[in-house]
N, C-alpha and C positions, 0 to 999 in steps of 0.2 A: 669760424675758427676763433674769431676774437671772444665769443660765449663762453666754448670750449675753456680756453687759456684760463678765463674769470671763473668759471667754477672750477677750475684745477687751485687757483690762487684763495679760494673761501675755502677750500678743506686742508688748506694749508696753513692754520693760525700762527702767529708770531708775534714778538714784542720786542719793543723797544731793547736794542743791547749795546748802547754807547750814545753819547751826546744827546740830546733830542731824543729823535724816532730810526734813527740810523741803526742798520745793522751791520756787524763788522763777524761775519762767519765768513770771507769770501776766500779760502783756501785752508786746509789743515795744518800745513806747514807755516803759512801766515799765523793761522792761531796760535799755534803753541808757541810761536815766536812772540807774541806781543802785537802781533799784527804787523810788524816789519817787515816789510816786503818789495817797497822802490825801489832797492836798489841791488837788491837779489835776482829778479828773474831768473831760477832755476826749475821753474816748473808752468804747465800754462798756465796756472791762475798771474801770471804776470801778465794777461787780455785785459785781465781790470785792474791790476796794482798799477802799470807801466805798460804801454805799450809798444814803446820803444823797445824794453827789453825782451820782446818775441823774439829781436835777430839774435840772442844768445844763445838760443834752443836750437840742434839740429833737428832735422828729419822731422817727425809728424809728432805731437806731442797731444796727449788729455788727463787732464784732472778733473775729478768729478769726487764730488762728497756730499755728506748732510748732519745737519749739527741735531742733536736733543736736549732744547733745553727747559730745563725744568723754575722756574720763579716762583718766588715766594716775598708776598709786599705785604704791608698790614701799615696801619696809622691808625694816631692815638689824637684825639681834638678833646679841648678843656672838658668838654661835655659826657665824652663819650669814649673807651678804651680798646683796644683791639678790635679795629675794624677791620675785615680783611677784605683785600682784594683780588676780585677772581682773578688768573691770568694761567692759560690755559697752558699746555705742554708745546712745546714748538719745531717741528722739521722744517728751517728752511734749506734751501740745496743751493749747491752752483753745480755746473757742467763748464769746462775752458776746455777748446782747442785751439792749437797753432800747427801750422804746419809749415814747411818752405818748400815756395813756389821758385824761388832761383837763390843763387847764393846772394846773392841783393834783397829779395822779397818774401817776405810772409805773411802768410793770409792767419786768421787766428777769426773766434766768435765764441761768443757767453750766453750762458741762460743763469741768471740769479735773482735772487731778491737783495736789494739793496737798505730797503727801508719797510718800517712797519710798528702797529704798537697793536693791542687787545688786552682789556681791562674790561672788568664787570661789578656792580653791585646789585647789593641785594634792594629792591625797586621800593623800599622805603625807609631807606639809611639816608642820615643827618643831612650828605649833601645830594638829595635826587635831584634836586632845583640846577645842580652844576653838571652832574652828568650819572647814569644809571649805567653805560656800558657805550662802549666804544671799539670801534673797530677800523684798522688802516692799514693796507697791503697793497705790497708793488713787486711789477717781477719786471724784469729789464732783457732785452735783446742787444747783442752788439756786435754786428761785422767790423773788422777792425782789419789795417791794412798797416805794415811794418816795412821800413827800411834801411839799409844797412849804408849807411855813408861810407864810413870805412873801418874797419877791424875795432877800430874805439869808438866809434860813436855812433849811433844808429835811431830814427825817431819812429813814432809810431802814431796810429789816427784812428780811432772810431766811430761810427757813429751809431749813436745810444734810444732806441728807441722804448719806450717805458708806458706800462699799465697799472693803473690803480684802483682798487673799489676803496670806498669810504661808506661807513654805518654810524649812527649815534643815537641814543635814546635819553632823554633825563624828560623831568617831571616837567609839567606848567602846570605853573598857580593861577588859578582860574577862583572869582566870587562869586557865590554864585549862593541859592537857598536851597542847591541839591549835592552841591559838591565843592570843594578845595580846589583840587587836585585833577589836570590830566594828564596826558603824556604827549607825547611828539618822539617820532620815530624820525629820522631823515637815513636816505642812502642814496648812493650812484656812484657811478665808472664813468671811468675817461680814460686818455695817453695823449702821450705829450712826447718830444724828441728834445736830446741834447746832443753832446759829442764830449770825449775823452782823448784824451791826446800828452805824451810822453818823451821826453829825450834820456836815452840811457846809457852811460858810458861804462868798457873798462878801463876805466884811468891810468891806471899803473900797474905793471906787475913788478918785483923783485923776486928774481932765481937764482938760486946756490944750489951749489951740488944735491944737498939731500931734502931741499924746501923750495916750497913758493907761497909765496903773499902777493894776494891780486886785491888792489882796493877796485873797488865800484862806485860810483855815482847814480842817482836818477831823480827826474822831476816827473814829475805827473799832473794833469788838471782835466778834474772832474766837471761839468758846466754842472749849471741850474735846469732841473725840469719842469715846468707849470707843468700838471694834471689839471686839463678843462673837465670838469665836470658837468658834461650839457645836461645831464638824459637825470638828473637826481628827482625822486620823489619824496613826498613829506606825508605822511599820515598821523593825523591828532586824533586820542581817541579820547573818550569820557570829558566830554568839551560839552555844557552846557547848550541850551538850545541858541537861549541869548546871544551865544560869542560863536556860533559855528558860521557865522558868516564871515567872522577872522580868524578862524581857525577849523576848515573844512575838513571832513573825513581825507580826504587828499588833494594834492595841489602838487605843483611842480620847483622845482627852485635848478639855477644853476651855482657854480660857486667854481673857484680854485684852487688846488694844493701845489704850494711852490716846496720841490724837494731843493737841497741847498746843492751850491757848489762844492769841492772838497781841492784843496792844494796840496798837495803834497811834495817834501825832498826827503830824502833817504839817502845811504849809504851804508858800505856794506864793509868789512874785512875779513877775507879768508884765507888761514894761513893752512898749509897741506905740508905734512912734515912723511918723507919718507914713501906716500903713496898708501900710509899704513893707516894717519888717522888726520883729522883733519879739523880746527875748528872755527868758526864763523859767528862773527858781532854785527848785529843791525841795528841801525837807529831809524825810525823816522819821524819825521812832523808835520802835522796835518795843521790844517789854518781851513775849518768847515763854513761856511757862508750861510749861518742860521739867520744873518739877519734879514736875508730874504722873506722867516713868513714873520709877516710883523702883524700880520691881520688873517682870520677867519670869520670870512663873509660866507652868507648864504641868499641870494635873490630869489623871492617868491613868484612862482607865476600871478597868483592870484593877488590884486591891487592892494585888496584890505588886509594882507599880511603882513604886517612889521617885519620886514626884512631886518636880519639878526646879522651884527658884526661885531665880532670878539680881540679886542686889540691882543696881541702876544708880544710883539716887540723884544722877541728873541735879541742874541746877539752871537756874533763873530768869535769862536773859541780857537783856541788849540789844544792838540792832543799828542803829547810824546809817547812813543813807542819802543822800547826796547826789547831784541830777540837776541841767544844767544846756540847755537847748533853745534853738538860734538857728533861726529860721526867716523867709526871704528872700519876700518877695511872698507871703505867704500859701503858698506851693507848695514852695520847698525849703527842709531841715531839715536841721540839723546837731548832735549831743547826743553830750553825754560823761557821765560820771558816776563813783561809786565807791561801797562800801558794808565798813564796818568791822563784822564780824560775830565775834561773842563764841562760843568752845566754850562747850556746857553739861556737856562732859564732866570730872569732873576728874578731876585725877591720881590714876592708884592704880586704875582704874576705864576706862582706854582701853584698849578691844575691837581685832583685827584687822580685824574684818567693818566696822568703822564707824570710820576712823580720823582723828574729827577735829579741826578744830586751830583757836585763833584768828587770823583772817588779813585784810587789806585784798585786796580784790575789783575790778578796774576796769573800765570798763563803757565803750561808746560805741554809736554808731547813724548812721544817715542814713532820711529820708522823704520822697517824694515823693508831690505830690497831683496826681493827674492832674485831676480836676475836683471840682466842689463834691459829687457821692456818691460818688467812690472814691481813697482814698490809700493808701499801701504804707510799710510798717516795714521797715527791718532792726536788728538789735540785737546784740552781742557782748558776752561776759560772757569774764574769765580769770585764771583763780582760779590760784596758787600758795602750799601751804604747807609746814611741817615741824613736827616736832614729836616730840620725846622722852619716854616713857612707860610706864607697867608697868597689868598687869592684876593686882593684887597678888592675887589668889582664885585666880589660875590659875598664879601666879608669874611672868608673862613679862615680858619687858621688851621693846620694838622702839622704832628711830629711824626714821618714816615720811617719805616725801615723795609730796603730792600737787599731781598738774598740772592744772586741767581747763580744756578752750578750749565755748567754747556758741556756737554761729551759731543765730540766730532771725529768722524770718520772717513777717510778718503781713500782715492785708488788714485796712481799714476800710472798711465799708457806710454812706451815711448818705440818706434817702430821706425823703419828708415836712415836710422843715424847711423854713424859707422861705430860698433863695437868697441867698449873701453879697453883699454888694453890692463891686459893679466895682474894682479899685483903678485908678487913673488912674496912667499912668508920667508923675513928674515931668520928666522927662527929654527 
């Protein structure tokens, strides 16, 4: 089964789309909002914003979707201009259900990909010595279990179970009286467990005759995953006779990838005038835990392999998020948004493979409900940055610019609940 899942997750390619290697596709209505979502829960993708906020949701609920995004990066070094870099076309998905098991309980579970990056170059550009092409993919499981303290406040708990493959190739310099130049390929899989866990309130409502304003609250925390990478192999190839005893056709290595933690508080305001139209502001803020990977180790099986350790020395960001949702009769939806996201990289320290930048993000959407159990998302995300930098370990310096456009598309299921009631046309 676990093979299975790993080759579903390699013809899945994906790249970096916030902070790090973090990806932030996990709901359509999320998207178009700016990724504000804590403190909303009005759809399941609230199994991974909040899970607290499952006991919001009647009866049996699913969201399911998948984003297409398209990137576009290139860098410019003193030497050399327009370099571009591959980065492939990307469908990653989520699937959320929640359901209610009693008016106290709800059971809810996720299938997404949380994190991920893919980059390539061409296997004799300036930096091959730093990396020729790169690959990192994860998809997450999460049975999640929710409860309803009382009509305002209710928490929620999951736990996160997580897979990842990792590949890399870049050059090695080898002297030799036959050749420069060979290569070094590494890959391997692993998983690793965390948990997710939510408190989510409706704090207040104010009612008048012809309106209601409900504020909302919510907290969320994401843990840290290590991905043990037992089972990695390394193949070197065009390695000199002289140096194949440190550098075998193949050998074994193990290594770690620590995904971060993610904190999150949100809030929400929804004001409903009449039954007719209705509109909603979210804020949230993220405080991501990149300083967990501070280092990229690789251990060799084979003794006379320099085992290779790449300091990163990440750090601790925030990322605010603003979403903004008008929607007309209950049935059409209109939503903008945006999301100011912090590098954790710093200078001195920016990678080709991973080139990225602090940058404002703008987001919008439309939805349509066709009936009381089925509506429709759409969401767009479009990312533009730059950003000037050096790898000072490798010496390099480059001026990047990255473009990225996202089209996302989703479905809501909802089934079991009791019927909205009628809106009557004033008119």
């Amino acid at each position: 089964m676990k093979r299975i899942i790993l080759s579903a997750i390699i013809a899945a390619p994906m790249l970096c789309l916030a902070g790090g290697f973090q990806l932030n596709v996990q709901g359509v209505k999320a998207i178009a909002m700016g990724g504000a979502f804590t403190g909303i829960g009005s759809d399941a993708s609230t199994v991974f914003f909040n899970p607290g906020g499952m006991s919001n949701l009647q009866g049996h609920n699913v969201t399911a979707g998948f984003s297409f995004i398209t990137p576009s990066v290139s860098l410019q070094t003193p030497e050399t201009a327009n370099i571009n870099q591959t980065s492939p076309n990307a469908t990653p998905f989520h699937v959320y259900y929640s359901g209610q098991l009693t008016d106290k309980i709800t059971l809810g579970f996720l299938v997404n990909n949380q994190f991920g990056s893919v980059s390539s170059f061409e296997d004799d550009w300036q930096g091959r010595n730093i990396i020729q092409n790169i690959s990192l993919k994860s998809f997450m499981f999460q049975p999640t279990i929710a409860y309803k303290i009382h009509d305002k406040v209710s928490v929620g708990a999951g736990f996160v179970y997580g897979l990842g493959t990792f590949s890399t190739e870049k050059a090695v310099p080898v002297g030799s009286a036959t050749t420069t130049e060979g290569q070094a390929r590494l890959e391997g899989s692993g998983d690793g467990v965390g948990f997710n866990v939510g408190v989510f309130s409706n704090i207040y409502s104010i009612k008048k005759e012809t309106s209601t304003t409900d504020f909302k609250l919510g907290v969320s925390y994401r843990s840290k995953i290590a991905i043990d990478l037992t089972n990695g192999e390394a193949v070197f190839k065009d390695i000199p006779v002289s140096l194949q005893s440190k550098f075998p056709a193949k050998t074994g290595f193990v290594s770690k990838l620590t995904l971060p933690s993610v904190f999150t508080a949100g809030f929400s305001v929804k004001h409903t005038k009449n039954e007719k139209y209705s509109i909603e502001f979210a804020y949230d803020l993220n405080l991501t835990g990149w300083s967990s990977y501070d280092t990229l180790a690789f251990d060799f099986e084979n003794s006379d392999t320099p085992d290779s350790k790449t300091t990163k020395d990440w750090q601790d960001v925030l990322t605010h998020r603003f979403g903004v949702d008008f929607t007309y009769k209950e049935k059409y939806s209109v939503r903008l948004g945006a999301y100011y996201d912090n590098s954790p990289i710093k200078d001195g320290y920016l990678s080709p493979e991973l080139p990225d930048a602090t940058q404002l993000a703008y987001t919008a959407g439309l939805a349509y409900k066709v009936n009381d159990m089925v509506s429709v998302d759409f969401g767009y995300i479009r990312q533009s940055a730059e950003r000037e930098s050096s790898l000072d370990a490798a010496g390099f310096t480059a001026k990047y610019r990255r473009k990225v456009n996202v089209f996302s598309l989703g479905v809501n299921l909802k089934f079991g609940a009791p019927k909205a009631p009628k809106i009557e046309d004033a008119n």
